[in-house]
C-alpha positions in Angstrom: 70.9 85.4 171.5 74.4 86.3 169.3 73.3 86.0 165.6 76.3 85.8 162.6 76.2 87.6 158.9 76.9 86.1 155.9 78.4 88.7 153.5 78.9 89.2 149.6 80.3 92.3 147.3 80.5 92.7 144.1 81.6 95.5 141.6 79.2 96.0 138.9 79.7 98.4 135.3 76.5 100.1 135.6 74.7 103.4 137.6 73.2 102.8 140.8 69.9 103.4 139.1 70.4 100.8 136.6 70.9 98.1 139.4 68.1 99.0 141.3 65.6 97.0 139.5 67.3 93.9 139.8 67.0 94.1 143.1 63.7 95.7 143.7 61.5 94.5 140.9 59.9 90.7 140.6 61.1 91.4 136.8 64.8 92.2 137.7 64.8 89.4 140.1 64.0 86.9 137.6 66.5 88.0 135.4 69.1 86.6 137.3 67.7 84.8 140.8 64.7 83.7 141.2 62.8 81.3 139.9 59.5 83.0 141.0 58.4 86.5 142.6 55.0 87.2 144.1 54.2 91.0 145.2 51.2 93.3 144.6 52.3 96.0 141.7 55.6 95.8 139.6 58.3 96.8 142.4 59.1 96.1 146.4 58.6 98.6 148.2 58.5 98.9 152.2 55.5 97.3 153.5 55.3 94.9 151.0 55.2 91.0 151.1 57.1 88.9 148.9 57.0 85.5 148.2 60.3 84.5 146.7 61.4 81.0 145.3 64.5 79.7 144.8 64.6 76.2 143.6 63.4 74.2 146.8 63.6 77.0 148.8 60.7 79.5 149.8 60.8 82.6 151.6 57.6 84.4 152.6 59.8 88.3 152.8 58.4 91.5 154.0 59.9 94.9 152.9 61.0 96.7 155.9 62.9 99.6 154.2 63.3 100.7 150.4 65.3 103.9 149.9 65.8 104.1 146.3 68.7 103.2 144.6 70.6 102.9 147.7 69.1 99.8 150.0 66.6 97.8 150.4 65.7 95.7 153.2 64.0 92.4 154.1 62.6 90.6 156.9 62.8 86.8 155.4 61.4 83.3 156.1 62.9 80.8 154.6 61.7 77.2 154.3 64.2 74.9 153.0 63.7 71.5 152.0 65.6 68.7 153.8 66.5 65.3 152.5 64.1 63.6 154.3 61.1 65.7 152.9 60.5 67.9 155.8 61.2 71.8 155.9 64.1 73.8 157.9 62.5 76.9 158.9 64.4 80.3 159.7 64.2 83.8 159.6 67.1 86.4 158.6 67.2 89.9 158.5 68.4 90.8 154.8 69.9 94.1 153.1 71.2 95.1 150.1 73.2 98.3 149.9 74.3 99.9 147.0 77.3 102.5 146.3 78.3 104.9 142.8 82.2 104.2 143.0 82.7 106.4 139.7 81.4 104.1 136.3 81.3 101.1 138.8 78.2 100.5 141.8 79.5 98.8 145.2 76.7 95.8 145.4 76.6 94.7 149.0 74.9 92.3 150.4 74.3 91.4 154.0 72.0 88.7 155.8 72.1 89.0 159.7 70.0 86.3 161.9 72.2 83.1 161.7 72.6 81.6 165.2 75.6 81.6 166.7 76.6 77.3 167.7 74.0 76.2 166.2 75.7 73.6 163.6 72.6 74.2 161.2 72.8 77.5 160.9 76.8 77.4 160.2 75.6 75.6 157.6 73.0 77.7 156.2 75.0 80.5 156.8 78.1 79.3 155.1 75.3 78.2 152.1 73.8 81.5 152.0 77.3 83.4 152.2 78.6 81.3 149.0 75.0 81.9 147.4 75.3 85.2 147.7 78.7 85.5 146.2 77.5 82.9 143.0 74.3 85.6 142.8 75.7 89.0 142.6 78.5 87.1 140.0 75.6 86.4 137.9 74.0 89.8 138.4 77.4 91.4 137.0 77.3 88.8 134.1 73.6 89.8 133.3 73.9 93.3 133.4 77.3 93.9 131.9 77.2 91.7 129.2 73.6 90.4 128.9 74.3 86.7 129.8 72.6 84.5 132.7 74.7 81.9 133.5 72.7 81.0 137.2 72.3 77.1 135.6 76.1 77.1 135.0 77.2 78.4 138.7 74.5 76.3 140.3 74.7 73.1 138.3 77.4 71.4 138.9 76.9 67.8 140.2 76.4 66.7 143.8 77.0 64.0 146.1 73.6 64.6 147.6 74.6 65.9 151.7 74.3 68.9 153.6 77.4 69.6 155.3 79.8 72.7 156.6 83.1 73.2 158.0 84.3 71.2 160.7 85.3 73.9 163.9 88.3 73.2 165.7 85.8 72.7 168.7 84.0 70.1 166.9 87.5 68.4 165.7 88.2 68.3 169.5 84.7 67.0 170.3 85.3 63.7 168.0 89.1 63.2 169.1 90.9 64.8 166.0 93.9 67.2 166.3 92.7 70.2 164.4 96.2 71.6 163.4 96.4 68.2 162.0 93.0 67.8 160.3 90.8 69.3 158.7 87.5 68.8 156.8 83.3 69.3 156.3 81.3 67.3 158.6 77.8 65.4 156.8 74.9 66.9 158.4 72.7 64.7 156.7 73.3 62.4 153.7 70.4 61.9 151.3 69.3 58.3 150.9 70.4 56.6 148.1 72.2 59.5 146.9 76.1 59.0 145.4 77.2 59.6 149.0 75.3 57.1 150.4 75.9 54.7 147.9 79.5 55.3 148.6 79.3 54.3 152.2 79.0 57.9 153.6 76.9 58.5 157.0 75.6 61.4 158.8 78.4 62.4 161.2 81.4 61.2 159.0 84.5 64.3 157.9 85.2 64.1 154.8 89.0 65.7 154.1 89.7 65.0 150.6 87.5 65.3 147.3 89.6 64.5 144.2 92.9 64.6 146.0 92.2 68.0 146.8 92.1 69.0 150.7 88.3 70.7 151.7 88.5 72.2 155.0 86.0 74.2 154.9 82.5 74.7 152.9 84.1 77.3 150.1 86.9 74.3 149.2 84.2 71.4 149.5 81.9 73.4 146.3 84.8 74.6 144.6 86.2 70.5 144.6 82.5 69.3 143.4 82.5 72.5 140.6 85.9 71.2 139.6 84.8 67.5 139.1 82.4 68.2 135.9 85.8 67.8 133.8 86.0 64.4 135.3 83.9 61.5 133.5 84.7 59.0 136.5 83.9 58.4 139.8 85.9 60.5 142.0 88.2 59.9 145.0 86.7 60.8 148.3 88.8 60.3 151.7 87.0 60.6 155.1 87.0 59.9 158.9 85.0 57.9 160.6 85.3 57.3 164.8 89.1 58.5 165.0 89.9 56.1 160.9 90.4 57.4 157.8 88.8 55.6 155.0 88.8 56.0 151.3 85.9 55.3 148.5 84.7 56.7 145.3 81.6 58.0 144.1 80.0 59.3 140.9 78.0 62.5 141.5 74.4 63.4 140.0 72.7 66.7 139.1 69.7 65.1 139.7 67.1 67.9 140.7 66.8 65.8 144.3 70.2 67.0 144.9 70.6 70.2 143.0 67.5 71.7 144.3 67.0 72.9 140.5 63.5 72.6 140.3 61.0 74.2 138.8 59.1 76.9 141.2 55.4 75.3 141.4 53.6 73.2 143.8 53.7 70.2 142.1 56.9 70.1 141.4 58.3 70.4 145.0 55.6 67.8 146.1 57.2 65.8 143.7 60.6 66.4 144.7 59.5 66.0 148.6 57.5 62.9 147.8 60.7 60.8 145.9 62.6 62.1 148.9 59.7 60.3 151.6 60.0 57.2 149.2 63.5 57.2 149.5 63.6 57.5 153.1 61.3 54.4 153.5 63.0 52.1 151.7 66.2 52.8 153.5 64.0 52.1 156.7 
């Protein structure tokens, strides 16, 4: 079955050897990732299982290859939590290569396994690429000048959906003219969540955010990022069946839509259980 990457570089001040154990080390990790890091002893090395968590997301990694301070390899399984409490399961194929460019190390960062036409994994993917990209910005930040900003890059508000960039083939699939149109299909919109309270549905394009054309996933987050200097309720345009349609909506950074929670048991049970309630009472 044909699989798609998600990439992310990044140029970093620092020795290869001085990056390494931000990448290889449940203490390095920490410092500008994770929320939590399980492995036996201080560092990953090949062999080893790791038990990473990222907000609402788990992944139960094995280390297939650790070549220090070059690359590092993992064999993931992520479990991410869906609006309607259940998990979205997957597994990727994840490495991290670095390269001494003179004073500066080449960061590189590539996770193989996505599913090629399958509209979930675009959006993972397209999630994971942008991730990656936030991540290793926050890794430079860290290490070059000693400041985690992960809450800052992460936290701007939501509208509480999962959705991706709309293919020309899927524009053609619900009637529109893709050289004319373009926009992020809704995946799934969480119930009682500043979309759904604005009148958006699973299935619906949205085009516009703010005025501002999204047309595919990078434009959607950058529009939301943009909106914490606005105190109102923002513009949204969208298609519905062949329409367009125009509403408003303030967004939250409630943890329920962030996925900024904090890494224990409870907490996600929590988060899954409002989510369960949620769901019910829009039954």
């Amino acid at each position: 079955m044909k699989s798609l990457q998600a990439k992310a570089v990044m140029h970093i001040e620092a020795a290869a050897e001085e990056v390494w154990p931000y990448l290889a080390t449940p203490e390095g990790m920490n410092a500008y990732l994770t929320d939590e890091v399980n492995v036996e002893g201080n560092r990953i090395e090949e062999g080893a299982e790791v038990r990473i968590v990222i907000g609402d997301m788990i992944n139960e990694a094995v280390c297939l290859k650790s070549d220090p301070p070059r690359r590092i390899v993992l064999r993931d399984l992520f479990r991410t939590l869906l609006a309607d409490g259940s998990y979205l399961e997957y597994e990727l194929t994840t490495a991290f290569v670095l390269e001494q460019e003179g004073v500066m190390t080449k960061v590189t960062v590539l996770a193989e396994g996505y599913e090629k036409n399958n509209i979930w994994m675009q959006w993972l993917r397209e999630c994971g690429e942008l991730g990656w990209r936030q991540s290793l910005f926050n890794l430079k930040h860290v290490i070059e000048l000693g400041l985690d900003l992960r809450y800052d890059i992460f936290g701007y508000p939501r509208l509480g959906v999962c959705n991706c960039t709309a293919s020309r083939e899927l524009l053609k699939q619900h009637g529109y003219n893709p050289d004319q149109i373009g926009g992020n299909v809704l995946l799934e919109v969480f119930p009682d969540s500043p979309a759904y309270r604005a009148g958006l549905r699973q299935g619906d394009l949205v085009l516009a955010l703010s005025g501002e054309p999204v047309p595919t996933y990078h434009t959607f987050v950058k529009a939301l990022s943009l909106s914490v200097r606005e105190q109102q309720a923002i513009p949204i345009t969208y298609a519905r069946e062949g329409r367009i349609y125009h509403t408003t909506a303030s967004l939250s950074s409630d943890p329920l839509l962030t996925g900024l929670v904090q890494p224990t048991e409870e907490r996600i049970a929590a988060i899954l259980n409002r989510k369960a309630d949620h769901g019910q009472s829009d039954s």
